[in-house]
Residue frames as a rotation matrix with the C-alpha (Angstrom) as fourth column:
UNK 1
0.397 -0.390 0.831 -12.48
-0.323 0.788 0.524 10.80
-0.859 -0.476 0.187 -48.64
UNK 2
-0.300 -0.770 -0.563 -9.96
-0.916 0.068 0.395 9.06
-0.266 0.635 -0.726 -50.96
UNK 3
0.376 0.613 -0.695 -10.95
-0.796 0.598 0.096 5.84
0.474 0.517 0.712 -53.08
UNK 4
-0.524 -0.404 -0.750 -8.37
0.022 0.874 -0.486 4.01
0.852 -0.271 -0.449 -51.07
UNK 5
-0.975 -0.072 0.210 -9.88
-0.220 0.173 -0.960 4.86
0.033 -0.982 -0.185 -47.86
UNK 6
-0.174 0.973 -0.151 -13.17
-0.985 -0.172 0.025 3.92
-0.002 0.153 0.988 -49.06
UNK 7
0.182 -0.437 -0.881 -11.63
-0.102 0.883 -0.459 0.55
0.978 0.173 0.116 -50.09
UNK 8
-0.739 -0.593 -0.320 -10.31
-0.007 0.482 -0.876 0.44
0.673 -0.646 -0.361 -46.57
UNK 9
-0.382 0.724 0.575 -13.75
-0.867 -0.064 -0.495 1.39
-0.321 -0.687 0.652 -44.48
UNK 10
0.423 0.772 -0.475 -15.55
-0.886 0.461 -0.040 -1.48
0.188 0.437 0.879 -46.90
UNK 11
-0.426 -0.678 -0.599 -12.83
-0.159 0.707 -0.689 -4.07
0.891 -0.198 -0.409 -45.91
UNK 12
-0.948 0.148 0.283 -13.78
-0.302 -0.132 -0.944 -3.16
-0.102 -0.980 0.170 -42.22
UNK 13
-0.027 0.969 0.246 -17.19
-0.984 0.018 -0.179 -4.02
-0.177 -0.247 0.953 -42.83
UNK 14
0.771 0.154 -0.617 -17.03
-0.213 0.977 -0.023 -7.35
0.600 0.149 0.786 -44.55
UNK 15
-0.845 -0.530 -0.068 -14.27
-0.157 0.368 -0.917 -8.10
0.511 -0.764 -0.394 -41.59
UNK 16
-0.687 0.542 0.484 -17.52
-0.602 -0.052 -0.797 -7.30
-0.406 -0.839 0.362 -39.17
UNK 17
0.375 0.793 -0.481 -19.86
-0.911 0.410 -0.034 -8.98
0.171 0.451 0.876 -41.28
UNK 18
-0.148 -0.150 -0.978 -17.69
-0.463 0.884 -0.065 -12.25
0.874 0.443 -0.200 -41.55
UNK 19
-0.880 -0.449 0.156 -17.38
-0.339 0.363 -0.868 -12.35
0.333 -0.816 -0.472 -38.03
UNK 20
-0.099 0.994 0.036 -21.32
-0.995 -0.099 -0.011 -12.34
-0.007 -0.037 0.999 -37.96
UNK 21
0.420 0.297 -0.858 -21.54
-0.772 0.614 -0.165 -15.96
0.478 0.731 0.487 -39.57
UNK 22
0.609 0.229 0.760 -21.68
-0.733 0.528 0.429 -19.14
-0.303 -0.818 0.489 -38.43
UNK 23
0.967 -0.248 0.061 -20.34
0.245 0.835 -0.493 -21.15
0.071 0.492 0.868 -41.29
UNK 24
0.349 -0.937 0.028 -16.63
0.067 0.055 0.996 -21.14
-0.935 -0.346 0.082 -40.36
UNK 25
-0.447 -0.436 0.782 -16.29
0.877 -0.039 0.480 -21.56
-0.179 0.899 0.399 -44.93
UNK 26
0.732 0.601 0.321 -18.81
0.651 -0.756 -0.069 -18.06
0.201 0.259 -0.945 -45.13
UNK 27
0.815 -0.469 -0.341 -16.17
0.066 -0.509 0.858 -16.71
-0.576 -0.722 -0.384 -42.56
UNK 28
-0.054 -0.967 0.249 -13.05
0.469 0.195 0.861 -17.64
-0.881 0.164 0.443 -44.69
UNK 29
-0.158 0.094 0.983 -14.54
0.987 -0.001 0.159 -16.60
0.016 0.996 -0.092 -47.70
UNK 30
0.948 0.258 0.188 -15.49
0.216 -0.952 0.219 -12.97
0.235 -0.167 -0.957 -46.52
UNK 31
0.748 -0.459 -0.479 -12.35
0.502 -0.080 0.861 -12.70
-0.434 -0.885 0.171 -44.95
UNK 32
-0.335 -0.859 0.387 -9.97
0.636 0.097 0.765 -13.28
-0.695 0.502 0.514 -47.64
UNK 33
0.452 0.513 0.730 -12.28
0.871 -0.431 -0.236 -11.16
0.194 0.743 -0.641 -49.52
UNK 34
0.934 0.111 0.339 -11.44
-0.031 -0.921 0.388 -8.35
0.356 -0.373 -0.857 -47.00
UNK 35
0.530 -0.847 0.024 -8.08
0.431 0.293 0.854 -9.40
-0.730 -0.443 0.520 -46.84
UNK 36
-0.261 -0.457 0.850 -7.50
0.935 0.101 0.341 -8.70
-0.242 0.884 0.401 -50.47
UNK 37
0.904 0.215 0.370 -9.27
0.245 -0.969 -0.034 -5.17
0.351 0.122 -0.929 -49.99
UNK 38
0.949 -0.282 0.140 -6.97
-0.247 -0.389 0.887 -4.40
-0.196 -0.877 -0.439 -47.28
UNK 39
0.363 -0.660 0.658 -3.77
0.558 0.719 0.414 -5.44
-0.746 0.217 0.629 -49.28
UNK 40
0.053 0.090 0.995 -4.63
0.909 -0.417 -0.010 -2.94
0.413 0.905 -0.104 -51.60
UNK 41
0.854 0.132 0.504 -5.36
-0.079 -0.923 0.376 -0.21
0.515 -0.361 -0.778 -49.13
UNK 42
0.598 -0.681 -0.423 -2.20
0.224 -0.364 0.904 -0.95
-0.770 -0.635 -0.065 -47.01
UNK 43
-0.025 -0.884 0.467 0.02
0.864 0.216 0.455 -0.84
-0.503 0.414 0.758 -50.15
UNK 44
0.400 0.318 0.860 -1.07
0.745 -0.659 -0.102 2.71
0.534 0.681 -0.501 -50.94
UNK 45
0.872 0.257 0.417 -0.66
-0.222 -0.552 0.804 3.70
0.437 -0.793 -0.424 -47.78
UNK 46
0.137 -0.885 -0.445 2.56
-0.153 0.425 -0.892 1.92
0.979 0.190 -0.077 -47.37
UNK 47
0.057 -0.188 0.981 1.99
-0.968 -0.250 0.008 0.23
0.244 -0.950 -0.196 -44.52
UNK 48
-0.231 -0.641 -0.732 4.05
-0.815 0.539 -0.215 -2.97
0.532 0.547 -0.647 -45.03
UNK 49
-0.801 0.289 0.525 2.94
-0.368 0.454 -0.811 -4.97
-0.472 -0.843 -0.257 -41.17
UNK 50
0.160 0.962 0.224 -1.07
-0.414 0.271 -0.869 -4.89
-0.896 0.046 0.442 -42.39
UNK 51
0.065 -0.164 -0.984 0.30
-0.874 0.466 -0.135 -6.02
0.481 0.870 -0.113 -46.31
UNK 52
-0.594 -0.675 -0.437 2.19
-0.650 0.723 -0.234 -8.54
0.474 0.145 -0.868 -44.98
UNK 53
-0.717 0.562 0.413 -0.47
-0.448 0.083 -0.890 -9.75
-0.535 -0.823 0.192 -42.32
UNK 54
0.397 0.818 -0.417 -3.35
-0.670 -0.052 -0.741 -9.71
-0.627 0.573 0.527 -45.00
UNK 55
-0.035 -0.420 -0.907 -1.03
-0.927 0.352 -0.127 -11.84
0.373 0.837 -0.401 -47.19
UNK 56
-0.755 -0.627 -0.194 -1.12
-0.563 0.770 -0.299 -14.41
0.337 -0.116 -0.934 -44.81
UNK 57
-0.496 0.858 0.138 -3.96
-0.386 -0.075 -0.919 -14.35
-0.778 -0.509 0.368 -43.87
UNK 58
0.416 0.747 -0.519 -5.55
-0.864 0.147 -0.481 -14.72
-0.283 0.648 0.707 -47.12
UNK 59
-0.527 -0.500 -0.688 -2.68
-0.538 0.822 -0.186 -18.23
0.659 0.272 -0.702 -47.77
UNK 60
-0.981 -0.037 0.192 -3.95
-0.183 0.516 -0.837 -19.51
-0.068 -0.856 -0.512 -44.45
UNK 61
-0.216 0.952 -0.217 -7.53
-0.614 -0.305 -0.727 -19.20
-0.759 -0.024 0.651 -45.71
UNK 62
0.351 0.421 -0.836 -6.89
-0.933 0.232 -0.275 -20.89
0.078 0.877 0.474 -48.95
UNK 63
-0.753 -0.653 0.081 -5.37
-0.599 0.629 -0.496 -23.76
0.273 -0.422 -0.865 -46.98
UNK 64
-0.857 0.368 0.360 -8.37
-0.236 0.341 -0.910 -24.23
-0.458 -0.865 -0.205 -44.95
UNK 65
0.360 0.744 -0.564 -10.89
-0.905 0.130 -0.405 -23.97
-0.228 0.656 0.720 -47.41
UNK 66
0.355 -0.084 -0.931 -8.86
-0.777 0.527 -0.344 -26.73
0.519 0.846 0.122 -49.31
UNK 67
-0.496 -0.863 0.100 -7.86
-0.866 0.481 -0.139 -28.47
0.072 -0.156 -0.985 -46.50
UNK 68
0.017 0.522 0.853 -10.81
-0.197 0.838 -0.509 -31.57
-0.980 -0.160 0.117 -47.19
UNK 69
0.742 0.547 -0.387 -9.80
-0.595 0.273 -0.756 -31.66
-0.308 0.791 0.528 -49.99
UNK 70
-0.050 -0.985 -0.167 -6.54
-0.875 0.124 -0.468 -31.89
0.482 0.123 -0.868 -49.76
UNK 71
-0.644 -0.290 0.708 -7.22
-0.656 0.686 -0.315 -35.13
-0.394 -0.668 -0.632 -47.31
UNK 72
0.549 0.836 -0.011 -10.16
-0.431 0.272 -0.861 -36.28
-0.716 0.477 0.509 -49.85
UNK 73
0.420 -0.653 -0.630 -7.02
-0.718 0.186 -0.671 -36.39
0.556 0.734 -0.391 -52.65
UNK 74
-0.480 -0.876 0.042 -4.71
-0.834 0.441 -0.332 -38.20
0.272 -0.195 -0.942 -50.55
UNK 75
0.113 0.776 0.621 -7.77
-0.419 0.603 -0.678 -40.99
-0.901 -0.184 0.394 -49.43
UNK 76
0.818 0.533 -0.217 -8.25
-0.425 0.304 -0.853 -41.30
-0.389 0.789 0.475 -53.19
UNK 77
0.442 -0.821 -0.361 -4.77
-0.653 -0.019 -0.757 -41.87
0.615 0.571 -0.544 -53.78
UNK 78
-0.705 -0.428 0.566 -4.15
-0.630 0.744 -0.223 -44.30
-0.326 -0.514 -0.794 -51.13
UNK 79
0.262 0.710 0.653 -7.55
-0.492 0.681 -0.543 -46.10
-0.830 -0.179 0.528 -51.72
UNK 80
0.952 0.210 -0.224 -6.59
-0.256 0.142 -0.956 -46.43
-0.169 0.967 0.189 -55.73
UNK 81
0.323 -0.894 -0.309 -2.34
-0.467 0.134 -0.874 -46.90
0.823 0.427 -0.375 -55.32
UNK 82
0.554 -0.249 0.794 -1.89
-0.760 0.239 0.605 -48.99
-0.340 -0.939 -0.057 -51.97
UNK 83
-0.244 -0.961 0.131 0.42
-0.966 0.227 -0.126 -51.18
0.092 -0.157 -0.983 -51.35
UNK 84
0.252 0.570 -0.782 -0.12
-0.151 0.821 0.551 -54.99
0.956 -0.021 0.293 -51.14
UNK 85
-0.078 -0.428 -0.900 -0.45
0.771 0.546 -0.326 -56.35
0.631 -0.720 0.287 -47.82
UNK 86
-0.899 -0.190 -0.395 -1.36
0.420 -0.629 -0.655 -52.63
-0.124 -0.754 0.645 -46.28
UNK 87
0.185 0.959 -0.217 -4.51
0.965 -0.218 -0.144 -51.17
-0.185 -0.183 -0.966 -45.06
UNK 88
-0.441 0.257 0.860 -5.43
0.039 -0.952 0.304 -47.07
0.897 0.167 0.410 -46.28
UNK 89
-0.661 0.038 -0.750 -5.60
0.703 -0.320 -0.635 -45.02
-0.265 -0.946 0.185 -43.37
UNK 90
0.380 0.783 0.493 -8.91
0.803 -0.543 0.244 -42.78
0.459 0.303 -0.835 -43.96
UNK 91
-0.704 -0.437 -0.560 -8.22
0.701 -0.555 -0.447 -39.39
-0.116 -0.708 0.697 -43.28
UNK 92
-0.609 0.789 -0.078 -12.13
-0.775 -0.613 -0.151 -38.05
-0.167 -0.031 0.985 -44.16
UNK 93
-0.572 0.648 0.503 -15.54
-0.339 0.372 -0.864 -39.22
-0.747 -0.664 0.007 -43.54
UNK 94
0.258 0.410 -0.875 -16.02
-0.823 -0.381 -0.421 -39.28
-0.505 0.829 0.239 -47.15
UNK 95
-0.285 -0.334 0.899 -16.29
-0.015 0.939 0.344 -42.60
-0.958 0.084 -0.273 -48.98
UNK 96
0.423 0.111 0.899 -16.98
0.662 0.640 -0.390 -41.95
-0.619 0.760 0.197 -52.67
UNK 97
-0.362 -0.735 -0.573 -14.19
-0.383 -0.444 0.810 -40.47
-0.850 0.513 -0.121 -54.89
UNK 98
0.857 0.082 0.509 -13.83
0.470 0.283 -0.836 -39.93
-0.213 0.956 0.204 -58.88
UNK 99
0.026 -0.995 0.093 -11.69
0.997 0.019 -0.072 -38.18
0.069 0.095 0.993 -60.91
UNK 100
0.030 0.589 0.808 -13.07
0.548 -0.685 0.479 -35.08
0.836 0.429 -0.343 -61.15
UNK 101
0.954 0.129 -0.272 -12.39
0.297 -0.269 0.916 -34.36
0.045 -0.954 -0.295 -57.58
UNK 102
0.295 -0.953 -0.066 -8.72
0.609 0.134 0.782 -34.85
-0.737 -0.271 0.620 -57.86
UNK 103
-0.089 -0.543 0.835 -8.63
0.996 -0.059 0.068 -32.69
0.013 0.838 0.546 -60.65
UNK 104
0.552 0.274 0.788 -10.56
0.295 -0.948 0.123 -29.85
0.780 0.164 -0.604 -59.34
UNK 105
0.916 -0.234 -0.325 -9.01
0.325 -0.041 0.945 -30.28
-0.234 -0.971 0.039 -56.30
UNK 106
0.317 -0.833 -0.453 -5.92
0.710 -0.108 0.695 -30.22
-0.628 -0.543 0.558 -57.91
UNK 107
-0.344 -0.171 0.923 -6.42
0.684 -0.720 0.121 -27.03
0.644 0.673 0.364 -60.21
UNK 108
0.703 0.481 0.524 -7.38
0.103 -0.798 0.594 -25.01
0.704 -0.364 -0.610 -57.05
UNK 109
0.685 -0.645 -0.338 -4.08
0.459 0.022 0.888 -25.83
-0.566 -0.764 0.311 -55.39
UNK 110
-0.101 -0.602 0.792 -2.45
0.990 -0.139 0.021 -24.32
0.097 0.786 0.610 -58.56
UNK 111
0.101 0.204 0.974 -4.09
0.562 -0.819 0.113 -21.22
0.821 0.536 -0.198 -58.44
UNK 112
0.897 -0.184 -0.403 -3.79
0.376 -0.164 0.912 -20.93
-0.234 -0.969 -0.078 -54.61
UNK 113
0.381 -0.866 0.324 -0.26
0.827 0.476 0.299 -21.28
-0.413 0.154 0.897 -55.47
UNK 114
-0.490 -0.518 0.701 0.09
0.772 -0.631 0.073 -18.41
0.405 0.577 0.710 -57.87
UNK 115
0.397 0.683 0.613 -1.80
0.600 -0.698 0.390 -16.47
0.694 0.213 -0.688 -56.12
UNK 116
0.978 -0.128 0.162 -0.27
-0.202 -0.438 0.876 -16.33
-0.042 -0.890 -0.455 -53.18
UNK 117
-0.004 -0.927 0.376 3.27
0.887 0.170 0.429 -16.55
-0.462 0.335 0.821 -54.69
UNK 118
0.096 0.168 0.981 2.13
0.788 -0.615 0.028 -13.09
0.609 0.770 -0.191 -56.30
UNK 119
0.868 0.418 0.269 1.08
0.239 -0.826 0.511 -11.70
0.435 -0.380 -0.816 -53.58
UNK 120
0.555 -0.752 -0.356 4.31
0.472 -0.068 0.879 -12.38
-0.685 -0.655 0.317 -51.71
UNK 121
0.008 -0.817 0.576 6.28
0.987 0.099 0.127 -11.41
-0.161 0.568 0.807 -54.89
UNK 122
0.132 0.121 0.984 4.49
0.244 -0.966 0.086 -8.11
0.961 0.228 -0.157 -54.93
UNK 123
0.956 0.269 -0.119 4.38
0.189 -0.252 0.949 -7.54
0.225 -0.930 -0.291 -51.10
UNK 124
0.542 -0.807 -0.237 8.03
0.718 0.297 0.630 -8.41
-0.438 -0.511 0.740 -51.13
UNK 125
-0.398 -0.528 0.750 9.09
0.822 -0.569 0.036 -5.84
0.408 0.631 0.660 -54.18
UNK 126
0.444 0.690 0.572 7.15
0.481 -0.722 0.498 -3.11
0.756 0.055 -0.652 -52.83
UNK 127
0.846 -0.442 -0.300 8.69
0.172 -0.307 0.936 -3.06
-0.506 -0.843 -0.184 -49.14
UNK 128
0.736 -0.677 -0.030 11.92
-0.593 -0.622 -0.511 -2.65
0.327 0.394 -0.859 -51.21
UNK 129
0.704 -0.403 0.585 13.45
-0.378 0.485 0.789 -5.74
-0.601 -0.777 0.189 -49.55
UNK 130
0.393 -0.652 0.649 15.06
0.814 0.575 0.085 -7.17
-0.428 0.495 0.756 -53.01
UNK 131
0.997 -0.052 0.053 16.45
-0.001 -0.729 -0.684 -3.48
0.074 0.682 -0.727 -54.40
């Protein structure tokens, strides 16, 4: 067997494994793991559908992970810049905010960001779409 297709059987497992798990964040986090094998193995294999698939997959993952935070940030940012004369609409069950939140919160949307702006940038040069 070939190192990629090792890479691709071990993807397949942590795919079956993730599905195993209850925590819905265990799940996302295996996933994107085995997304990011399987990104590699399709792009040896040149098989451009499972890239492109796995690319989204792994954006749509780092969404969800971040999406409490992302609604934790905007909370803090209404609770701390409102308007006079207007009530903050809560959009998490969470009620105590610093800064430290907004900051990690926003240095993991950065890196989301480049990451998955890479991948597309490589996913997209590879298929030969910009030659």
């Amino acid at each position: 067997m070939l190192n990629y297709d090792i890479l691709g059987y071990t993807a397949m497992a942590i795919i079956l494994l993730a599905i195993l798990m209850d925590d819905l964040r265990h799940f996302r986090i295996l996933n994107s793991i085995a997304c990011f094998m399987f990104i590699f193995y399709s792009y040896h294999h040149r098989t451009w559908p499972v890239l492109y698939l796995n690319c989204a997959i792994v954006i749509i993952n780092i969404y969800q992970l971040n999406k409490s935070r992302i609604y934790s940030l905007i909370l803090w940012l209404k609770t701390h810049f409102k308007q006079p004369n207007r009530q903050p609409i809560p959009f998490s069950p969470i009620e105590e905010y610093d800064n430290s939140i907004a900051v990690t919160i926003m240095i993991s949307m950065v890196i989301a960001g480049i990451l998955s702006g890479a991948l597309l940038f490589i996913a997209y040069n590879i298929s030969g779409l910009f030659l």
